[in-house]
C-alpha positions as a printed NumPy array, in Angstrom:
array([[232.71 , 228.53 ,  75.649],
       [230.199, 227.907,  78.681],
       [227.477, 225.522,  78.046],
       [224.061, 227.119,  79.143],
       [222.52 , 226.194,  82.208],
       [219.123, 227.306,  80.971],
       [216.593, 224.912,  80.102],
       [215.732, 224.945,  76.15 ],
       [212.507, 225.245,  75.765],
       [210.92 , 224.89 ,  72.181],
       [206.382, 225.689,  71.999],
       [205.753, 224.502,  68.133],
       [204.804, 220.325,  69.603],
       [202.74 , 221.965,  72.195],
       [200.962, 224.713,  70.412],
       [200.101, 221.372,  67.579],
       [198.696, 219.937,  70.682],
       [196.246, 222.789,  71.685],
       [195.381, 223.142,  67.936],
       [194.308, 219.438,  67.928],
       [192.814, 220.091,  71.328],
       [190.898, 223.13 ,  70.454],
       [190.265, 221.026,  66.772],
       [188.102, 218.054,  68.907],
       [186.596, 220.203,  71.386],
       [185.117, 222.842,  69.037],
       [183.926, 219.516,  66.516],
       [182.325, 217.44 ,  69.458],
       [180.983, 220.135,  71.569],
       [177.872, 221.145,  69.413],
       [177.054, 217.235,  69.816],
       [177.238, 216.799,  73.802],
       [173.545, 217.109,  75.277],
       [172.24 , 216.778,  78.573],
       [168.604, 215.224,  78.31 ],
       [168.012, 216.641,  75.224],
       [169.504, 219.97 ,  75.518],
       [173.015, 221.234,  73.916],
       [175.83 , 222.776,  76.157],
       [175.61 , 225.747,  73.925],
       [172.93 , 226.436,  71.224],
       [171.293, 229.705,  70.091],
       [168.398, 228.72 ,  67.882],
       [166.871, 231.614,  66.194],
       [164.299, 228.839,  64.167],
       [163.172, 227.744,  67.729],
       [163.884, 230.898,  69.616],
       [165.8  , 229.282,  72.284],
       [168.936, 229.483,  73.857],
       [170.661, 226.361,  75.447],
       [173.211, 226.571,  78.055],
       [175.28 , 224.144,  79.721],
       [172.335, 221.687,  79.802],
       [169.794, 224.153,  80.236],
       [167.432, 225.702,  78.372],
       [166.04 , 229.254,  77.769],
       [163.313, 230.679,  75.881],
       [164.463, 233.815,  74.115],
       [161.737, 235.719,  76.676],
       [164.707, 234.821,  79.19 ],
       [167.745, 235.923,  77.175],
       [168.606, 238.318,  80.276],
       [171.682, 235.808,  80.345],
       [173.144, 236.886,  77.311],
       [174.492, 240.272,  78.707],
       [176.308, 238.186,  81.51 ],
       [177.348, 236.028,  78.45 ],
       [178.616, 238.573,  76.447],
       [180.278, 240.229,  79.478],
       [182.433, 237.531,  80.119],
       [183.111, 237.134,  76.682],
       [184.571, 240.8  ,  76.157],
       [186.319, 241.172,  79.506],
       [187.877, 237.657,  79.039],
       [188.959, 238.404,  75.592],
       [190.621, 242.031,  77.656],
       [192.362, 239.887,  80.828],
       [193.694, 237.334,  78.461],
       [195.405, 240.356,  76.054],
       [197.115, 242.118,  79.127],
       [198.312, 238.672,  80.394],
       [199.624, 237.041,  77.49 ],
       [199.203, 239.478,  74.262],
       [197.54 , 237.52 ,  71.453],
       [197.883, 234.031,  72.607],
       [194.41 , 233.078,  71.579],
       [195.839, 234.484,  67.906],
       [198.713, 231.94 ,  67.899],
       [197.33 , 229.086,  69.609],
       [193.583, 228.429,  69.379],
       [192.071, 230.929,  66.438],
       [190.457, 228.853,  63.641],
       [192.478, 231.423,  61.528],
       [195.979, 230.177,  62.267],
       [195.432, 226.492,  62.598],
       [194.07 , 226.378,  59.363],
       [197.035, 228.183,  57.699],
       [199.292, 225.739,  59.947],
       [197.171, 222.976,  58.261],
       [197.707, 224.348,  54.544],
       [200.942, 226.112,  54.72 ],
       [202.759, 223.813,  56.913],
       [201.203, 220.541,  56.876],
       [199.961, 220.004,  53.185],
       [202.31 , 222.687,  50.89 ],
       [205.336, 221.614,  52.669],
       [205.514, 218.385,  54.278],
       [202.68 , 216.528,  52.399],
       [203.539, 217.855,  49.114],
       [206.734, 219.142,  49.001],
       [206.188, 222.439,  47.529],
       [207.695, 225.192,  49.552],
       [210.9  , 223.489,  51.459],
       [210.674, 223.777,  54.609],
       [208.43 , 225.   ,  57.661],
       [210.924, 227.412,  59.232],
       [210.913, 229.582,  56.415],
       [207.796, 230.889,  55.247],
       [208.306, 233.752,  53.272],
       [209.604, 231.537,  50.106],
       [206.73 , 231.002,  47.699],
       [205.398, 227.981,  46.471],
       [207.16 , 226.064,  43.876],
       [205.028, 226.093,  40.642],
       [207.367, 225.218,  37.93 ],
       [205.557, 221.686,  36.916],
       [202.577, 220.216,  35.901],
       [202.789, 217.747,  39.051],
       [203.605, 220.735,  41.374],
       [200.716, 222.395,  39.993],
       [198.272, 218.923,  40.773],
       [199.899, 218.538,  44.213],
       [199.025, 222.827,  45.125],
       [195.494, 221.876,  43.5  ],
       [195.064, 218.81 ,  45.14 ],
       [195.991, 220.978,  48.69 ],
       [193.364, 223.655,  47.676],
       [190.236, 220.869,  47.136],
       [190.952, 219.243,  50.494],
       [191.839, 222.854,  52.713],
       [188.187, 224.053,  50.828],
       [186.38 , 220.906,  52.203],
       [187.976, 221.676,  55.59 ],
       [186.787, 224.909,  55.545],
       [183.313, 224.057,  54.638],
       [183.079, 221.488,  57.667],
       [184.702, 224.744,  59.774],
       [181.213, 227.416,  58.291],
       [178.889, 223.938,  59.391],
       [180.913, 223.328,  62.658],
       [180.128, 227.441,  63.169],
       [176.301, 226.92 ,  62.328],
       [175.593, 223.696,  64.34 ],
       [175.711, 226.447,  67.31 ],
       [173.158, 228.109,  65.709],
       [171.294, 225.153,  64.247],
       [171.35 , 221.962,  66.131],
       [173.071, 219.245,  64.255],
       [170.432, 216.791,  64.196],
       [168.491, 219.356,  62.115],
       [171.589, 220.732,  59.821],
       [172.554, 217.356,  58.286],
       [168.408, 216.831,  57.452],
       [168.037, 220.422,  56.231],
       [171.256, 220.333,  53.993],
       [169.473, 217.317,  52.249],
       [166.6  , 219.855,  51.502],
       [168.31 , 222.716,  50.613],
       [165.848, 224.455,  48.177],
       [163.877, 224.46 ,  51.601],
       [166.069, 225.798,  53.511],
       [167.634, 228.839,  51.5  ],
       [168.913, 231.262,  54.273],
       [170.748, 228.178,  55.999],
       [172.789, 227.462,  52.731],
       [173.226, 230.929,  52.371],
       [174.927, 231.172,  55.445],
       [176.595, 227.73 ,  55.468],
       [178.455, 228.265,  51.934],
       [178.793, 231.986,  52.694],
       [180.991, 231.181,  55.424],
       [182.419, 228.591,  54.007],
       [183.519, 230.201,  50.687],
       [185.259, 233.361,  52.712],
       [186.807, 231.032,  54.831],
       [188.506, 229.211,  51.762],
       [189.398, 232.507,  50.1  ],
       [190.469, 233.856,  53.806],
       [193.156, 230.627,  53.879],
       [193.959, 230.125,  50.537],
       [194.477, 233.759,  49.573],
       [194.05 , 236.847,  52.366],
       [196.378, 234.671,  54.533],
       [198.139, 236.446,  57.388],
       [196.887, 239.236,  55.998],
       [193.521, 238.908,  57.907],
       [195.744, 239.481,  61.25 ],
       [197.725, 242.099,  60.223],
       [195.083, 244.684,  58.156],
       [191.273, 242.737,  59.005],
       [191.207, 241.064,  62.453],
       [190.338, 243.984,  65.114],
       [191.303, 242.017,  67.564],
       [195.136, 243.446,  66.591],
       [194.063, 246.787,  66.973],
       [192.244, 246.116,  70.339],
       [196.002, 244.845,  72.165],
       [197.405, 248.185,  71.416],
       [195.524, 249.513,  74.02 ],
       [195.625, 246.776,  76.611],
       [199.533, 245.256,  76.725],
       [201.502, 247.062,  79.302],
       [205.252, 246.476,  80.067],
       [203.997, 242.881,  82.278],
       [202.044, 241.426,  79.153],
       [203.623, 238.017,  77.934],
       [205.308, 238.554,  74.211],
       [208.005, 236.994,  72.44 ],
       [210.41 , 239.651,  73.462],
       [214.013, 239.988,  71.947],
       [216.954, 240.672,  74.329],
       [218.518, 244.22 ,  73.453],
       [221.497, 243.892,  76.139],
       [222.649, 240.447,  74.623],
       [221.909, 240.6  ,  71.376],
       [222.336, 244.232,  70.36 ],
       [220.3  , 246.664,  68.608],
       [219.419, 245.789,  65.107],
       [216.825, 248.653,  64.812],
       [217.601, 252.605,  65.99 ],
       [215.321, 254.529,  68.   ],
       [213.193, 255.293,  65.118],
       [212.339, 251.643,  64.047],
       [214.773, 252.124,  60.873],
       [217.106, 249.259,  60.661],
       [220.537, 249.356,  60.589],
       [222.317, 248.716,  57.789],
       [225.943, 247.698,  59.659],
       [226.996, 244.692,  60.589],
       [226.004, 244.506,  64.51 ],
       [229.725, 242.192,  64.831],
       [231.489, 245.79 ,  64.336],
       [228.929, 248.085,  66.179],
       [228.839, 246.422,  69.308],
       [231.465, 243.439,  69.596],
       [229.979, 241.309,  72.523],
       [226.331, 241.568,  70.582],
       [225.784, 237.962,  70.751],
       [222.876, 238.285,  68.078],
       [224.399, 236.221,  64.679],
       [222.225, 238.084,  62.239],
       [221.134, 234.783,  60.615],
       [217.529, 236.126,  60.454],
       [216.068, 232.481,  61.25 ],
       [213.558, 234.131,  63.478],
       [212.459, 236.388,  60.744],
       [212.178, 233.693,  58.255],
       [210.323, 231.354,  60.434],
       [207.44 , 234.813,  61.28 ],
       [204.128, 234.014,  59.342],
       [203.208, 237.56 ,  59.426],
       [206.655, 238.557,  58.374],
       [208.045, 240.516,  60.932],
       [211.068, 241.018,  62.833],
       [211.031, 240.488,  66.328],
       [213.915, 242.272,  67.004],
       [212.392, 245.815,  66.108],
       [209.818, 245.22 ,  69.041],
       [206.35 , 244.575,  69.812],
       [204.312, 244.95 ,  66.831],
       [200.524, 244.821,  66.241],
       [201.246, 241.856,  63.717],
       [202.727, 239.998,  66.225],
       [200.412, 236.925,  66.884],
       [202.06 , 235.125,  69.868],
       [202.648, 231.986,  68.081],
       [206.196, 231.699,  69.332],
       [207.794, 230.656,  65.88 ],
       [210.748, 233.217,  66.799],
       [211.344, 232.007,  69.885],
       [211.672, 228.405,  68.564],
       [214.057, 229.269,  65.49 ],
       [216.222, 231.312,  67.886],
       [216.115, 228.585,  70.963],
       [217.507, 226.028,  68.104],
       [220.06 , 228.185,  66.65 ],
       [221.987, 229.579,  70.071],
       [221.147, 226.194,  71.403],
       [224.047, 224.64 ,  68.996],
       [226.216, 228.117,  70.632],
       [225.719, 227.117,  73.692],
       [223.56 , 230.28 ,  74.602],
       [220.391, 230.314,  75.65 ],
       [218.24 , 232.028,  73.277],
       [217.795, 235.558,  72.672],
       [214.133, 235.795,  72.137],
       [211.925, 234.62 ,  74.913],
       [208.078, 234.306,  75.905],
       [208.348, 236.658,  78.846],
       [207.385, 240.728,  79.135],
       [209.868, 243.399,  78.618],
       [210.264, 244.212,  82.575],
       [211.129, 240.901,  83.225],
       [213.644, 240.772,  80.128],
       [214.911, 244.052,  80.944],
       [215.762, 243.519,  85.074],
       [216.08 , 239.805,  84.622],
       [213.679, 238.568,  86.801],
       [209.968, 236.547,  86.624],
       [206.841, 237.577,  84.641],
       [204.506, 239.785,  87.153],
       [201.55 , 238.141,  86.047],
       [199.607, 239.457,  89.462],
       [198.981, 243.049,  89.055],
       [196.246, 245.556,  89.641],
       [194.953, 245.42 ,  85.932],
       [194.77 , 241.396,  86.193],
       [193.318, 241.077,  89.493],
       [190.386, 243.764,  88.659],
       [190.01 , 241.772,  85.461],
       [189.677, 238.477,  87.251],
       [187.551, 240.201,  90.16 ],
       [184.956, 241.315,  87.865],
       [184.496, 237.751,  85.926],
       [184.425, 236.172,  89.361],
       [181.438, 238.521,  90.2  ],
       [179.725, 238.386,  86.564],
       [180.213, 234.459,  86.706],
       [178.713, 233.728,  90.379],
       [175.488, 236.339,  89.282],
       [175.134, 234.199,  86.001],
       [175.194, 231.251,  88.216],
       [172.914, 232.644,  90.947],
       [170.419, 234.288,  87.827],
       [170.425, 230.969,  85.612],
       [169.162, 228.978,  88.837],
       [165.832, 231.041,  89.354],
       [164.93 , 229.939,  85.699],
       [161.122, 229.271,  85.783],
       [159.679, 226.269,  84.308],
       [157.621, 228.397,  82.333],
       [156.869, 231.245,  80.988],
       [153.322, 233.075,  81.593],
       [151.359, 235.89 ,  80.034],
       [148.353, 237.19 ,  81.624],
       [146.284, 240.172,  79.859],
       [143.149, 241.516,  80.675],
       [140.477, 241.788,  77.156],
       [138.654, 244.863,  76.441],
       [136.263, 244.173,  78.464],
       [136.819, 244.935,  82.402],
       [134.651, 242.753,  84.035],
       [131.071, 240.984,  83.04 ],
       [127.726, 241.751,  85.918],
       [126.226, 237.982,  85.408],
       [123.559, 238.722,  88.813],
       [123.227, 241.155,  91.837],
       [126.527, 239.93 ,  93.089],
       [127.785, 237.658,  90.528],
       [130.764, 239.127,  88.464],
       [133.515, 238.105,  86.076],
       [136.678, 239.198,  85.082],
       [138.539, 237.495,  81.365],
       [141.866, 237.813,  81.439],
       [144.03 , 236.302,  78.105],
       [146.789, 234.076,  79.089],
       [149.962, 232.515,  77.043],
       [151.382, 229.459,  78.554],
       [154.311, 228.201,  77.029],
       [155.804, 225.33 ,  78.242],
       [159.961, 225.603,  78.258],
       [160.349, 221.979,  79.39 ],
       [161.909, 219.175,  77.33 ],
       [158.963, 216.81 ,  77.684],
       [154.476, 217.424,  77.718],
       [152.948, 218.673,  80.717],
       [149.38 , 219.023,  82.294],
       [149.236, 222.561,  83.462],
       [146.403, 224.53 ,  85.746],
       [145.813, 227.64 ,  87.206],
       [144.88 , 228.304,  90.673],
       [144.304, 232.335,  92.143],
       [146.777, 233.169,  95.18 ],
       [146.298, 236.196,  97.819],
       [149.247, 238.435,  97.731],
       [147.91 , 240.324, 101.299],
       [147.962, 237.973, 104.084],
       [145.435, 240.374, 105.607],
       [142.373, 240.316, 103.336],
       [142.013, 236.383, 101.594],
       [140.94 , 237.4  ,  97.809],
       [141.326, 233.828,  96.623],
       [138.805, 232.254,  98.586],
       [136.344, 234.744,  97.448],
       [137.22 , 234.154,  93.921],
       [136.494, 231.361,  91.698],
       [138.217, 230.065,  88.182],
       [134.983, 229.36 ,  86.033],
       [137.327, 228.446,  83.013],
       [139.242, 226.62 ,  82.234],
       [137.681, 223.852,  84.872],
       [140.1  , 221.118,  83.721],
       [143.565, 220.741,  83.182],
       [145.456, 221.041,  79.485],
       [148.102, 219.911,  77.892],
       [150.655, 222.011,  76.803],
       [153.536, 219.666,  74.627],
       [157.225, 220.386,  75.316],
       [158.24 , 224.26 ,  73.407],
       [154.678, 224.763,  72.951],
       [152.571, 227.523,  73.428],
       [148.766, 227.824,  73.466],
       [146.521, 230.8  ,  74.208],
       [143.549, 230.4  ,  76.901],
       [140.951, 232.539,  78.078],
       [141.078, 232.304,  81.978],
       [137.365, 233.19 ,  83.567],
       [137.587, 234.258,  87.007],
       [133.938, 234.755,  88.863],
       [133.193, 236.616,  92.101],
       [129.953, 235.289,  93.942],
       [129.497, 237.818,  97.081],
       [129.708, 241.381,  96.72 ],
       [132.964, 242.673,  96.761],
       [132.411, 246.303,  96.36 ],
       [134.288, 248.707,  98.095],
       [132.138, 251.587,  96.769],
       [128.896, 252.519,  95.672],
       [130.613, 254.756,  92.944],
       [133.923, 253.498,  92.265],
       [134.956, 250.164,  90.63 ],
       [137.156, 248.086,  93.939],
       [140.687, 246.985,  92.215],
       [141.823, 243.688,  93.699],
       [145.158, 242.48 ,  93.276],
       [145.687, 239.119,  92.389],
       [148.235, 236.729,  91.677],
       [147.698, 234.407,  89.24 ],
       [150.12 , 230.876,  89.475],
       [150.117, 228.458,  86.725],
       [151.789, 225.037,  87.366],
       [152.277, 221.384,  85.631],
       [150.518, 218.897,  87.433],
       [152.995, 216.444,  87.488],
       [155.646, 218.301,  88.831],
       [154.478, 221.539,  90.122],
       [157.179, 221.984,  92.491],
       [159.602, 222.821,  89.969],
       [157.61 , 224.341,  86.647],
       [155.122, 227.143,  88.033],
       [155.121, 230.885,  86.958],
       [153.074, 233.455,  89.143],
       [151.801, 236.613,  87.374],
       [150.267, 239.8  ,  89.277],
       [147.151, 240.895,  87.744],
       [143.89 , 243.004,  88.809],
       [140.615, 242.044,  89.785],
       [137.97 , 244.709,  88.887],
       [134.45 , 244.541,  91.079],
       [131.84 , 247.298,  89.784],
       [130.542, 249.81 ,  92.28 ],
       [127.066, 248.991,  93.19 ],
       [125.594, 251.743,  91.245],
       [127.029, 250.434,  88.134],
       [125.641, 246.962,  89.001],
       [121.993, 248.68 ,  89.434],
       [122.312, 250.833,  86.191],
       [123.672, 247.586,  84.232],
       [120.327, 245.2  ,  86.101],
       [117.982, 247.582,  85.148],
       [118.845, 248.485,  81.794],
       [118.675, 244.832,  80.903],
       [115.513, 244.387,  82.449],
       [113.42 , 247.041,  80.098],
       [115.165, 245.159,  77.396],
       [113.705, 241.826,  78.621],
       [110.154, 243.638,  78.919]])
């Protein structure tokens, strides 16, 4: 017998490593801010949205469709390149049944026998086995509760969690939510189990639709191994030694006994499949010690079947990554433009106010809210949108005369008074519309937080000015 030239491979040390990976990433990132602001945070209580540093009121959630975009066609370019592998190697799901089934049951406490078979129940028959599996439950339930807070800290800030959670008769809906979570998460572990991929998850249902013959999957090798299953996925019930004498498969089943949604690879793809490469492992190991390289591989079925490389550039992955380049570069470009700001303007119920012969004033309402981490002095100043006829300098901003203060998240309602001093009538019938633009800025760095706002100006017609003068003026007699 040939030893194998090919390179033995084994992915159970490396997937541990993304789990721990994907374990310190998804604890520390809710705790990374930039000046104040979280990388991600969507705060419902403040009605804000932090991202990557930055932050958003929810007036300028226009990001989240990019957001959820990338999310979604992500999720569909990372199924037609490599099946599930977000389901074997970085869902909360799986590393916490590595972390009760494998690391606490069987290696901590002994009470299944080993990791590469996990269809053999628990051992229950003492009172000590019985402590140890309820000693496993208490400290997988307190993991799961710190998994439901790590979930809400991207919905509530940290800082404010751990001081609400002290409170919690003030807070209700928060521990609603918190032990909610937390409880189906310990009865997902402890008692759906692999269930939740196979029959829950709709994420299994979604690859049906997007693997093709190129998408990565622990694939079995028909021509070496021989056919275990006929055409119509029944197995068969010979010994594959007298069916096909050069099938090099050995029927010991390791790869079936080592499948935590117990299945056998060598009937096909299957929906339950999760890409966690536990197979491939148990099959690597045992036609390592034949001298064979193994008969279940991470690769596609095209490459299996012509023996050649994975085609992982094809038209379905290169539209995929064409469209979250594009989607990526306009969230870019659109999160740039974010205004310092945000501005309101309204006109009242009443158009416009005759003070004199000439003298006129428009109200308009105005919300400033100020998006900025820190207080700011803002004012208001009246801008000419036509080069050709200068509005603003005819105009004047009777209130308010002097700056405010608007503190960081804040917003405050003012009544802006805007006064015309010349006659600006257009018509000796008609009211003469003006447009106007209205910019609002912070004193102290009005470079960077301003918001302009198109309004109206509204000048009565001269008879309306004479009707208004001389009604007032019987009154006055």
């Amino acid at each position: 017998m040939q030893p194998t030239t090919q390179k033995q491979v084994f992915y159970r040390k490396k997937r541990y490593l993304v789990y721990a990976i994907a374990a310190v990433v998804l604890l520390s990132f809710p705790f990374i801010t930039i000046d104040g602001t979280h990388l991600f945070l969507l705060s419902f209580e403040h009605g804000e949205l932090h991202l990557l540093g930055t932050r958003f009121n929810m007036q300028e959630l226009y990001l989240m469709p990019f957001l959820l975009i990338l999310l979604f066609v992500g999720i569909f370019f990372l199924t037609t390149l490599a099946g599930r592998l977000w389901c074997g190697w970085a869902c909360p799901q799986t590393i916490f049944r590595v972390i009760y089934r494998d690391l606490l049951q069987t290696t901590i406490f002994g009470l299944r026998k080993k990791i590469s078979n996990k269809q053999q129940p628990m051992r229950l028959e003492s009172f000590a086995d019985k402590l140890k599996a309820t000693l496993a439950f208490v400290i997988i339930a307190f993991l799961c509760l710190v998994a439901a807070a790590n979930l809400m800290w991207f919905f509530v800030p940290p800082e404010d969690f751990f001081s609400y959670i002290t409170n919690p008769l003030d807070h209700p809906v928060l521990m609603v939510f918190w032990l909610g979570f937390g409880i189906f998460f310990i009865f997902d572990i402890t008692f759906i189990q692999e269930n939740f991929c196979i029959y829950i998850c709709p994420y299994c249902r979604v690859q049906s639709v997007l693997y093709d013959n190129d998408t990565l999957m622990p694939t079995y090798n028909y021509n070496r191994g021989g056919f275990v299953y006929d055409k119509h996925g029944t197995k068969i019930t010979q010994k594959l030694k007298f069916i096909d004498p050069n099938a090099e498969c050995i029927e010991c089943e390791q790869c079936v006994k080592v499948c935590p949604t117990h299945i056998d690879i060598r009937k096909g793809m299957q929906l339950e499949c999760i890409n966690c490469l536990e197979c491939v492992d148990a099959c690597t190991g045992v036609m390592g010690k034949l001298n064979k390289p193994s008969l279940v591989s991470w690769t596609s079925p095209t490459a299996m079947e012509h023996s050649k490389k994975v085609q992982y550039f094809r038209f379905k992955t290169i539209a995929y990554i064409v469209v979250l380049s594009v989607v990526f570069v306009t969230l870019l470009v659109v999160s740039t433009k974010k205004e310092g700001m945000l501005l309101n303007i309204n006109t009242t119920s009443e158009l416009y106010k005759i003070r004199t012969q000439e003298v006129v004033d428009n109200t308009f309402r105005a919300v400033f809210h100020n998006t900025d981490s820190v207080d700011h002095e803002f004012s208001v100043e009246i801008v000419s949108p036509n080069k050709d006829f200068d509005i603003a300098s005819r105009l004047e901003i009777i209130k308010p005369k002097e700056p405010f203060v608007v503190k960081a998240g804040q917003k405050i309602t003012q009544m802006i008074t805007i006064r015309a001093r010349e006659n600006l009538s257009r018509s000796d019938r008609g009211d003469s519309i003006y447009p106007i633009v209205l910019r609002s800025f912070a004193i102290d760095d009005k470079d960077r937080i301003f918001a302009k706002r198109k309004t109206n100006f509204t000048y009565p017609s001269q008879e309306t000015i004479q009707t208004y003068l001389q009604k007032h003026q019987e009154i006055a007699k």
